[in-house]
C-alpha positions as CSV (number, residue, x, y, z in Angstrom):
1,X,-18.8,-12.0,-12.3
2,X,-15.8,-9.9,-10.9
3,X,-13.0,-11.6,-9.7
4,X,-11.8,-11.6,-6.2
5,X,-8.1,-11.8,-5.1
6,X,-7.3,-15.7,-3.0
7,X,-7.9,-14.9,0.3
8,X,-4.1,-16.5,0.6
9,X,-3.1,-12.6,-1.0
10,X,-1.2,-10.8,1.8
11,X,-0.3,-7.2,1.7
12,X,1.7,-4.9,3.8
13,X,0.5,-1.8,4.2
14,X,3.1,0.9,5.5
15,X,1.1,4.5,6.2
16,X,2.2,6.8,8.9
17,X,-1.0,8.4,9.0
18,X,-3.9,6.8,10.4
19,X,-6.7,7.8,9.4
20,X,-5.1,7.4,5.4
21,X,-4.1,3.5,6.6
22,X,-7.8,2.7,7.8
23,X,-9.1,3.8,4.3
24,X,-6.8,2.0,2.4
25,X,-6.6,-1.3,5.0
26,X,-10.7,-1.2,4.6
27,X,-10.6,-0.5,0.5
28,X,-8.6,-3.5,0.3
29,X,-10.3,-5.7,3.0
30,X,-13.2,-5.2,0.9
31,X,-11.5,-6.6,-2.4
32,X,-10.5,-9.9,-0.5
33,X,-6.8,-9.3,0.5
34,X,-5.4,-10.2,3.3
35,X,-3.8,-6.7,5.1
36,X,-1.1,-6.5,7.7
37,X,-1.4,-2.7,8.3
38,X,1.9,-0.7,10.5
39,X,2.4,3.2,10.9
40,X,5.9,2.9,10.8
41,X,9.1,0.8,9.7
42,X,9.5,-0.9,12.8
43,X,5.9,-2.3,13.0
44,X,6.5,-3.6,9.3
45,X,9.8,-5.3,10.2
46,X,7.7,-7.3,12.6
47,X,5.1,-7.4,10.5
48,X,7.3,-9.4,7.9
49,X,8.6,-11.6,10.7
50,X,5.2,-12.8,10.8
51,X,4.5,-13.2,7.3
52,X,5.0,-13.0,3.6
53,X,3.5,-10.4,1.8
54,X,3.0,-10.7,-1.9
55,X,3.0,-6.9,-2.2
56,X,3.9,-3.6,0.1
57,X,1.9,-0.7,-0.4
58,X,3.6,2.8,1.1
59,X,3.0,5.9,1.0
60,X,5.9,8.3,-0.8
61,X,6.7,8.9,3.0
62,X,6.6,6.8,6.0
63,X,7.3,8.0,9.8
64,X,11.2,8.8,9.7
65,X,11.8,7.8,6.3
66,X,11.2,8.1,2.7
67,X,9.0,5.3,1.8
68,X,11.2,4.8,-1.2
69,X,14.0,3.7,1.6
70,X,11.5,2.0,3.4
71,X,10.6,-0.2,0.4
72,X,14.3,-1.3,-0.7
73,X,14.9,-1.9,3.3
74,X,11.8,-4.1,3.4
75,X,12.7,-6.4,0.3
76,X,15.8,-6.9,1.8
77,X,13.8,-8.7,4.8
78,X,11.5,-10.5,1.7
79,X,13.1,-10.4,-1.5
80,X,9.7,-12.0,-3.8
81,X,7.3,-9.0,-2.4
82,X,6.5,-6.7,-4.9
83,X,6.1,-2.7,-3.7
84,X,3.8,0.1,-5.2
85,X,4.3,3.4,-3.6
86,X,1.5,5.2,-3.5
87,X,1.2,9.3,-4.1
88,X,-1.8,11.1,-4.1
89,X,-5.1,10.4,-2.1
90,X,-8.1,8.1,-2.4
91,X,-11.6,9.4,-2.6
92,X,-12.8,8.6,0.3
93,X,-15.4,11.2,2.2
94,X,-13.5,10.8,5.5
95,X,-10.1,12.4,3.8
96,X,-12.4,15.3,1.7
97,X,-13.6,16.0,5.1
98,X,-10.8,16.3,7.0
99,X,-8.8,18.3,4.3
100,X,-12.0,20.6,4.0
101,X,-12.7,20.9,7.4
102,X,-9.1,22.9,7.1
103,X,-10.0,24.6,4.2
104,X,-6.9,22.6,2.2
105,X,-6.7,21.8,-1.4
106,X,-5.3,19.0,-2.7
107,X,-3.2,17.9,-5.6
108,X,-3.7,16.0,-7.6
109,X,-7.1,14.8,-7.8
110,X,-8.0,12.1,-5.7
111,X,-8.1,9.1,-7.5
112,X,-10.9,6.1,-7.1
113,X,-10.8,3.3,-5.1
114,X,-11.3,1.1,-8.4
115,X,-7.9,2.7,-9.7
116,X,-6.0,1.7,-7.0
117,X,-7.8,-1.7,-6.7
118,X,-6.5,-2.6,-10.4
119,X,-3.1,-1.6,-10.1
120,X,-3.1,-3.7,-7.0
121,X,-4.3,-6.9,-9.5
122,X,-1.7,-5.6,-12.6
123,X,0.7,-5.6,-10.1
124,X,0.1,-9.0,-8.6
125,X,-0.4,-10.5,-11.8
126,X,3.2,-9.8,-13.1
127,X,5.6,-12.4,-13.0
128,X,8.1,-11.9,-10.2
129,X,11.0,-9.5,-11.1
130,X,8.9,-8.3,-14.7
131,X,9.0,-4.0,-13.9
132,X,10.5,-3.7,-10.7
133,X,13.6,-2.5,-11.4
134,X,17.3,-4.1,-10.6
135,X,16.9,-4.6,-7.0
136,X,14.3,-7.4,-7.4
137,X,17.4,-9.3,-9.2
């Protein structure tokens, strides 16, 4: 039996791009997180004044910022959530579409949703401050 996250599990998803945010909000709806979804750094801010994530998920960049900056700037507002920044693309047929519908390549390859969905759960299994660098000190 696969096991699902506690529906207690809240994640703040920063992605500028819509259409990218849906896919990701929905891939991890469908796991059993909890998703607090904003397009830019403003919307998170509020976002956080809201709630407490247990993990931020950006993108490498955000509306306005990189989402490197975006990420120490958030755990300064909630210094226990844990961040993954997230390059690439999933594979999802609404992003092959739109990309193809272009006639764009992308690089790298997308990755599964399955690959992202377990370094979500490595990730939150970690203790707090185990791989995240000096600022979670």
């Amino acid at each position: 039996m696969a096991e699902h996250p506690s529906i207690t599990t809240m994640i703040l998803l920063l992605i500028s791009d819509p259409i990218i945010r849906s896919v990701f909000k929905e891939t991890l709806e469908r796991e059993g997180y909890m998703v607090e979804a904003a397009g830019d750094l403003g919307h998170a801010v509020d976002r956080l004044e809201q709630s407490t994530p247990d993990l931020l998920i950006t993108r490498t960049y955000v509306e306005g910022v990189s989402g490197h900056d975006a990420a120490i700037y958030l755990r300064t507002k909630c210094l226990t959530m844990k961040v993954l920044i997230v390059g690439g693309l999933l594979d999802d047929d609404r992003l092959k579409y739109r990309e193809a519908l272009q006639g764009f390549e992308v690089f790298p390859k997308p990755y599964k949703a399955g690959e992202l969905l377990q370094t979500v759960k490595d990730i939150l299994s970690k203790p707090q401050g185990q791989g995240e660098g000096p600022l979670a000190q």
